[in-house]
N, C-alpha and C positions, 0 to 999 in steps of 0.2 A: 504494500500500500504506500501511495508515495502523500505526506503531510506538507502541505504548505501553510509556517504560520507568520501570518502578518505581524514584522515586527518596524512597520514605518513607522511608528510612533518612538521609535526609540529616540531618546533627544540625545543628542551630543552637545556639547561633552560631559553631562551630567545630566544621570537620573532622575525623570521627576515620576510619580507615583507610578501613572500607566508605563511608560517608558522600562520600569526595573521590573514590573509583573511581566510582562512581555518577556525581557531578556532574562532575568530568572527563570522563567517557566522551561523555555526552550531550551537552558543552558541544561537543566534536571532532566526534560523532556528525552533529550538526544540518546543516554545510552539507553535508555527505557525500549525508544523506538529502534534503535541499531539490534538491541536483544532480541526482537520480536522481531525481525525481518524487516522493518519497514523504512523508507526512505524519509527521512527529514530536511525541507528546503525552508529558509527562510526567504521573506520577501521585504524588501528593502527600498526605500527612494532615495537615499544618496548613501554612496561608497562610504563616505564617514562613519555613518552609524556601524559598519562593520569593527569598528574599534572598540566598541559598547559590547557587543554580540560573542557568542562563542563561533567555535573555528568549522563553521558546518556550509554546504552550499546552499547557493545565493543564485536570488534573481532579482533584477530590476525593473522596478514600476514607479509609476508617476505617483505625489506625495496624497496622502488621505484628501487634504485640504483642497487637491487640485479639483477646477469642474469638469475635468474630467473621470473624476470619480463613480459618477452615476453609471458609465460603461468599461467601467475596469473589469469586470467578469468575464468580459466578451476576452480580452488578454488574457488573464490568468490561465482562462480554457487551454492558450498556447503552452502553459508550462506541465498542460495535465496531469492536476492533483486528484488524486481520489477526494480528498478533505482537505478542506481550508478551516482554518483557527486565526480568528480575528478577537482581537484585545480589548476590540469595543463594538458597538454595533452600527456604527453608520459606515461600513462596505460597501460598495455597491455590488449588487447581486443578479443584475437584469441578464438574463442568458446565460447564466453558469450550467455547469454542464459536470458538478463537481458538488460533493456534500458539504455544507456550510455550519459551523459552531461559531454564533455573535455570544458576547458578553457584556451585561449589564453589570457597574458598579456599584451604583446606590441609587436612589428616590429623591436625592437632597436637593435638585432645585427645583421638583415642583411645589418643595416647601418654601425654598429659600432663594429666589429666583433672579437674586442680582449674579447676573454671568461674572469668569472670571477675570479681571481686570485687563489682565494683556492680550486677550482680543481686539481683535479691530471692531470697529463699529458697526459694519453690517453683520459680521458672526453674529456678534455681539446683542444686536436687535432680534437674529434670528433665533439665538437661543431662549431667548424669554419669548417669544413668540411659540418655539416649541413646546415651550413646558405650560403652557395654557391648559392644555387639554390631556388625555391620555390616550388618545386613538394616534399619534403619531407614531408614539412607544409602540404600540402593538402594531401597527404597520412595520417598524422595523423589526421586529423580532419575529413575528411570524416568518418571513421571509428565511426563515433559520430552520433547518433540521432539529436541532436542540440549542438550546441557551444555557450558557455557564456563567454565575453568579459569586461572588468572594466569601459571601458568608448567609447563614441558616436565617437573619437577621433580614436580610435584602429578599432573600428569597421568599419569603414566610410573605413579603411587603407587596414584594410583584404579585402573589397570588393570591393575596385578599385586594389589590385594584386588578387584576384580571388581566395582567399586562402579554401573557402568553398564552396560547392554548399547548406550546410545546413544552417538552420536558423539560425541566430545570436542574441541572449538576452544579451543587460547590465546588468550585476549584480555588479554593483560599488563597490569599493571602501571606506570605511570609516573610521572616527577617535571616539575614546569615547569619549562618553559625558561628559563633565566637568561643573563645577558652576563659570562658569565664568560671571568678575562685569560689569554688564550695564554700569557703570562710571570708568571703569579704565581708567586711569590719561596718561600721557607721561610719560615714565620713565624718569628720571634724567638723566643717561647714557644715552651711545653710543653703547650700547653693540648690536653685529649682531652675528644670530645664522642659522649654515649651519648644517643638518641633512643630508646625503646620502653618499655614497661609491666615493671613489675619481678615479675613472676609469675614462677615458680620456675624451668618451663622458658628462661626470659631471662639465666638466668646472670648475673645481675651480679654477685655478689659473687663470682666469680673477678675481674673486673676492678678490684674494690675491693682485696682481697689485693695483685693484683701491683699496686700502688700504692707498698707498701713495698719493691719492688725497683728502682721508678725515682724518684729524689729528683729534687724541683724540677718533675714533672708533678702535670697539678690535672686531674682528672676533673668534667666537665660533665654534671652529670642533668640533663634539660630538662624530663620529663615529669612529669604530676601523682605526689605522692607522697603515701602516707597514713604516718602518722606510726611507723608500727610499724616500715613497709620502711625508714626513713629514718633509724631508729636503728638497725636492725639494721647496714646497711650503715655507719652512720660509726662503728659498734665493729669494723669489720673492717678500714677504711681508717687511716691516718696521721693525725693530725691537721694540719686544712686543706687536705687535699686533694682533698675532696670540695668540689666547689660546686652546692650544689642551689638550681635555680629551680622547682621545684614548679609548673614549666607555663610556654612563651613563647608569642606571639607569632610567626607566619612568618617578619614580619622581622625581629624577636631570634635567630630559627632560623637563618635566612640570613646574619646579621651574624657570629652564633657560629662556625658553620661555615667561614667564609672568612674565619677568625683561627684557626681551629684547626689544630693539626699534622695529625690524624688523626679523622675518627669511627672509634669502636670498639663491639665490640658481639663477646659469647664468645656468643651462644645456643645452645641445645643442639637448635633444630625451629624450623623456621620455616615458612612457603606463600608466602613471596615475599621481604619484605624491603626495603621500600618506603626506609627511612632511607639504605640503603647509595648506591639511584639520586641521592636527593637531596644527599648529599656529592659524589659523584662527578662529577655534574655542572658542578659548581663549581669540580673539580679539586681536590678535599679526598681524601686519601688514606684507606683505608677499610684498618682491620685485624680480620677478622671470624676465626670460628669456621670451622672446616676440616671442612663436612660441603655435600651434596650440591646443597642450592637458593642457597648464596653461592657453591659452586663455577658454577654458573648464571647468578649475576648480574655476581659481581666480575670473571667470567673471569682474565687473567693480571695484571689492573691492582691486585688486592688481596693484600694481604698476610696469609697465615693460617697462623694456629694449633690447635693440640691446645688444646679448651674448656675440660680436664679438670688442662692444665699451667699452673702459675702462673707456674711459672721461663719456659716455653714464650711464654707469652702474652706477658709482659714483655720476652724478646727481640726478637719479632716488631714488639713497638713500638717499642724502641731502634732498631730498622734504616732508622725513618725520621727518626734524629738526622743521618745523611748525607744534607748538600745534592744533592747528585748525584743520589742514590736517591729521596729525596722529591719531585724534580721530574721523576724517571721515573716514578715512581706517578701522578704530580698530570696529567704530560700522556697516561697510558694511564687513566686514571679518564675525561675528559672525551670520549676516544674508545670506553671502552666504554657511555657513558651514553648516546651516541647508538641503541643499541641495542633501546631502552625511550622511548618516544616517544607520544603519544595520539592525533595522527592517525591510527600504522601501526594501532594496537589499535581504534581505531575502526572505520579499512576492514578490520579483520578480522572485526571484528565486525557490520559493515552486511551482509557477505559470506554471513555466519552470518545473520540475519535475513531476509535476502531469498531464501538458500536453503528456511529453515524455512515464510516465509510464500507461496511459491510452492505449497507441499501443501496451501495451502487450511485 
């Protein structure tokens, strides 16, 4: 069976959330599908992104965004895949001639429906125009053999608004493995580390506010910031307790994380929640927002809060001023990170593929 999966989204020269599911998945995918006979081809719009990717064949097509998108099928037909595995669901599919798996990631902006910022302005119009309704979603998704979704959380969402009549597979979510210490200690500090995009659904300035109810903690933004979120937020915060890096590095990521007390994060929606796996991994205590897909991820190992309390939130992170407590967290974080893994999500995903491309 020969697999081609759409990996044009991969961003160069750094990951951003779809970008590293994509190449993750494919990178786990590979010996899975070499084992079972089958052919694995990615599909690419510029040589670059080959630098991101693992060392597997390739083929060239024009970028997701092009308008030429609407009859890329009619192409792909040339590279005759049994199955295509797409990262997200706006493929275009008209005349394929080949089994198709789209993936939805969350529900979040027909709740939260300001698109994200560095779009241009006609995407930009068009995606809040999309998410008016629910008949677009299910226009793209039917179009699909089956749909793969990141977690029990989204799925469970699609199929109480009816968004597919096709089957639905999890194909999680996950963080790299790391060697992290069975006996890591309490850090010293106070330091709190927030990983995600400051869009309005992201809540942060709850966690800027309770800032002034724990002295002597310094809040870590790691991600890019444009100047507006950046003062908004340090009018909300203490002075100095905010410390923005306006973007790291994996291993600045990884360094931070494993000197940190706690990643936090109050969001108010999320479709998975990719930051919390990589704390926990490393046995970084994780205090999130008390709604349905961190109840999912963190299971009993996180600590959460009411997003909406500031007094709330601030308690929930003094609780890991106790040694005791914070090294209960730290060793139930590292046992529920095993949970979310890229192999298992890979054979879940081969399982899903080979299902699909058996119908021919």
């Amino acid at each position: 069976m020969r697999i081609l999966v759409d990996c044009r989204y991969t961003r160069y020269p750094r990951h951003d959330g779809i970008s590293r599911f994509a190449a993750e998945l494919t990178r786990a995918l590979a010996p899975l599908a070499q084992a079972a006979g089958h052919e694995l081809v990615m599909l690419v719009s510029d040589e670059a992104q080959l630098a991101m990717l693992p060392e597997l064949p390739w083929e060239l097509a024009t970028a997701p965004t092009s308008p030429r998108e609407l009859t890329i099928a009619r192409r792909l037909n040339a590279f005759a895949p049994d199955v295509v595995f797409s990262p997200m669901q706006t493929i275009g599919s008209w005349g394929r001639r080949y089994g198709l798996v789209l993936t939805l990631h969350d529900l979040i902006y027909y709740r939260n429906r300001t698109p994200p910022r560095d779009l241009a302005w006609p995407i930009r119009l068009m995606w809040r125009l999309y998410h008016l309704a629910w008949w677009p979603q299910r226009l793209l998704l039917n179009r699909a053999d089956e749909v793969a979704t990141v977690s029990e959380t989204t799925r469970e969402l699609m199929r109480a608004h009816r968004l597919t009549d096709r089957a639905i597979t999890v194909v999680s979510n996950a963080a790299d493995a790391v060697e992290a210490d069975p006996d890591r200690a309490q850090p010293p500090s106070r330091e709190l580390v927030y990983m995600g995009s400051f869009m309005p659904y992201k809540n942060v300035e709850t966690l800027a506010r309770a800032l002034h109810l724990l002295p002597g903690y310094r809040l870590h933004l790691l991600s890019r910031i444009g100047d507006a979120d950046r003062a908004r937020l340090e009018a909300l915060a203490p002075a100095d307790a905010l410390v923005v890096h306006d973007g790291v590095t994996d291993a600045e990521y990884g360094e931070l994380l494993d000197g940190a007390l706690a990643l936090v994060t109050m969001s108010l929606d999320e479709g998975f929640g990719l930051p919390l796996v990589e704390a926990m991994v490393r046995g970084t205590p994780i205090v999130v927002s008390d709604i349905p897909i961190f109840r999912e991820i963190g299971g009993d190992a996180a600590v959460y809060a009411d997003p909406q309390d500031v007094t709330g939130v601030a308690a929930a992170i003094r609780a890991l001023d106790d040694a005791g407590e914070w090294r209960r967290r730290s060793a139930a974080s590292r046992l529920q990170a095993t949970r979310f893994d890229w192999d298992r999500s890979a054979r879940a995903l081969l399982e899903l593929l080979e299902r699909v491309g058996r119908r021919g």
